[in-house]
C-alpha angles and dihedrals in degrees: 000000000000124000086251089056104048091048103047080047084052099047088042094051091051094050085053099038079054093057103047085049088055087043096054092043093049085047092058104044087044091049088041096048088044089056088057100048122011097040101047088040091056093047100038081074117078099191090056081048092053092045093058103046094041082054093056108035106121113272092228134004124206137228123217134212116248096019137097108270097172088119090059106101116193094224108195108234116265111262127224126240107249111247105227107217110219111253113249108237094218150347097296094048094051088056099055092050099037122006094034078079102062104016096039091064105013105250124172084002108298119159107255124243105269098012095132092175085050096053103042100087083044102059097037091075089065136264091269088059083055102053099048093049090050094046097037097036118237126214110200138162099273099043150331127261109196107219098271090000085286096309112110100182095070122105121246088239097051085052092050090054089045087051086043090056094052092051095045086055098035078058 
């Protein structure tokens, strides 16, 4: 190795000597200043606490034969709160919050909103055909028709003036 050679490896061990050095010394001060502040701010508040540790608790635990499993609680699964649907007034609101979804676009073979050629077989079997088959749910060759038009709080009278209202307008 030549003079030129040995000198340019020992000023470049020594830049980058110099830079592990500044590396080491801005990791210290960040990770002493973070100690101070971020870490005694995190854990100064018990509901991020809570959340982390409810976010990290094992999803199952398991019991093993032959060893003591007293610890091991049967905790029932948290239940959701029900969600309660607002209740349509009358027929036309009933279709905007129910029927709109199947006989506004024809799904499953419903007869769509306005279809007057669609509706005329319907309605000739007589308006107490219909609301059976509205209240009770019908599933025919042409189509299915869930019992309330799947929702099953709804009053059998508010059904009959939502079928009303289809047949006023499949007229």
């Amino acid at each position: 190795m030549s003079n030129q050679d040995t000198r340019f490896f020992n000023n470049f061990s020594m830049v980058i000597g110099g830079l592990i050095v500044v590396a080491l010394v801005i990791f210290a001060l960040a990770h002493m200043v973070s100690k101070d502040t971020q870490l005694a701010q995190v854990y100064a508040d018990p509901t991020y606490v809570a959340s982390v540790e409810a976010r990290i608790k094992p999803v199952a635990r398991v019991a093993v034969a032959g060893a003591d499993n007293a610890a091991l609680k049967i905790e029932a699964p948290a239940q959701a709160t029900p969600v309660a649907l607002a209740v349509p007034k009358d027929g036309p609101a009933l279709y905007d919050a129910v029927c709109k979804t199947c006989h506004g676009t024809g799904l499953a073979g419903a007869p769509k909103f306005g279809d007057h050629a669609a509706w005329t077989a319907r309605i000739s079997q007589g308006k107490p055909t219909l609301y059976d088959h509205a209240i009770h749910g019908f599933h025919g060759q042409s189509g299915v028709m869930p019992p309330k038009g799947g929702r099953s709080d709804l009053s059998d009278e508010l059904i009959k003036s939502g079928v009303d209202y289809l047949v006023q307008n499949g007229q």
